[in-house]
C-alpha positions in Angstrom: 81.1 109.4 97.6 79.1 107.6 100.0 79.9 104.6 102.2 77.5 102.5 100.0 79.1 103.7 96.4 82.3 102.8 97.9 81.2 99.5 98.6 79.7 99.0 95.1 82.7 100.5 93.4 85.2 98.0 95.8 83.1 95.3 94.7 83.5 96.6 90.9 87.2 96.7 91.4 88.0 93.0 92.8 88.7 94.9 95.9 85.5 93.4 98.2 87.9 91.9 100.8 87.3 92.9 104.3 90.0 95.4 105.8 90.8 96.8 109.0 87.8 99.5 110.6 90.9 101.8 110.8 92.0 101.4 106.5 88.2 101.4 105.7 88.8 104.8 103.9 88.9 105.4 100.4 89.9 108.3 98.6 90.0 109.6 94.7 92.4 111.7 93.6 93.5 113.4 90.9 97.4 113.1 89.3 98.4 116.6 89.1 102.0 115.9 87.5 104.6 113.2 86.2 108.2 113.7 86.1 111.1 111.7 85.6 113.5 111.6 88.4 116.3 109.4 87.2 116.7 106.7 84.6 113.7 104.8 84.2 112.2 106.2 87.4 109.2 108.8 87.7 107.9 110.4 90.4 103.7 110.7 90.5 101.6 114.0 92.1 98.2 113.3 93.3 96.0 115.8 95.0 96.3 115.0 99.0 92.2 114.7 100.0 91.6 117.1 102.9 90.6 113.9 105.5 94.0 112.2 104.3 96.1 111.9 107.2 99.2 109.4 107.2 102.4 108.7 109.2 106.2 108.9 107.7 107.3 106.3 105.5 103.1 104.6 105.6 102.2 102.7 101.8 99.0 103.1 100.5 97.2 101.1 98.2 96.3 102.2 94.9 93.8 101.0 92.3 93.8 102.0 88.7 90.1 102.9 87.7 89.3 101.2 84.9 92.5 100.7 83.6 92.4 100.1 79.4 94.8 97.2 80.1 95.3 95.1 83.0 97.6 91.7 84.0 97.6 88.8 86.3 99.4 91.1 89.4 95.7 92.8 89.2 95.1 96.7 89.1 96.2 97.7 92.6 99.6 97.9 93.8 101.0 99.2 97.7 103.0 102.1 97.3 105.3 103.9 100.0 104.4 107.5 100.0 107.4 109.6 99.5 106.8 113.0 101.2 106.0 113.8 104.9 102.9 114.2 106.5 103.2 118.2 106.0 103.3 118.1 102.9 100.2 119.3 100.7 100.0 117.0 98.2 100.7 112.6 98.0 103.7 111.1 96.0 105.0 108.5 95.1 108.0 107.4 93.0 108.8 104.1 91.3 110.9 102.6 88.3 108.8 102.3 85.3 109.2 98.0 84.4 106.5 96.6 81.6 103.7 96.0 83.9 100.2 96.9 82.7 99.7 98.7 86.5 102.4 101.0 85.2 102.1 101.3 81.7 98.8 102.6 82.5 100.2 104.7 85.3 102.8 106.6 83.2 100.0 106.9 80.7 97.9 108.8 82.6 97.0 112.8 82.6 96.7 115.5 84.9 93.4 114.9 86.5 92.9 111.5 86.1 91.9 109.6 89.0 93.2 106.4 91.5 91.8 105.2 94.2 94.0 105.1 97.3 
C-alpha cells in the first residue's frame, strides 16, 4: 500500500494523529492462528511483514479493520509483542475481558487482517 492509501485509510480509522518519522510505518497482517494459553488467555499469530523490525519486549499498536462492533476505548489497542526479534512471525497474548477490541479479536480467522 502506498504512503497516500495509508494516509487515507489512518484517516478512515480515527488514527490521523501525527506520530514520530521513526513509527510512521504501517503494516497489514494476516492472523495465522489463535490458541488458548491459560484460563481466559489466548495467544494471537500474525504474519511478521518482511520490513518489520522491532526490539525485545517493544508494543505495537494495533487497529481492528472495520471491526463489526466497536466501544468507547476505540478500535486500537498497544500491545507488547511476546517473541524475540528472531522469531518469524508477531505475537501477542492477552486475557480475553468483554471488550468489543477483543470480542472481535477472538472472533477473528486465519487471514484476517490488523493493522500494526
Amino acid at each position: 500500500m502506498n504512503q497516500n492509501k495509508y494516509g487515507m485509510l489512518l484517516s478512515h480509522l480515527g488514527l490521523n494523529h501525527s506520530m514520530p518519522s521513526m513509527e510512521k510505518a504501517l503494516f497489514e497482517v494476516a492472523l495465522k492462528s489463535k490458541k488458548q494459553i491459560a484460563v481466559e488467555t489466548y495467544e494471537f499469530i500474525f504474519e511478521r511483514p518482511m520490513d518489520f523490525h522491532f526490539n525485545a519486549g517493544q508494543h505495537v499498536r494495533m487497529t481492528l479493520i472495520n471491526p463489526p462492533e466497536t466501544d468507547s476505548k476505540g478500535n486500537s489497542r498497544f500491545l507488547t509483542l511476546a517473541n524475540t526479534p528472531q522469531d518469524k512471525d508477531l505475537v501477542v497474548a492477552m486475557r480475553m475481558t468483554d471488550a468489543a477490541f477483543k470480542r472481535v479479536l477472538g472472533q477473528m480467522q486465519t487471514g484476517e487482517k490488523v493493522l500494526i
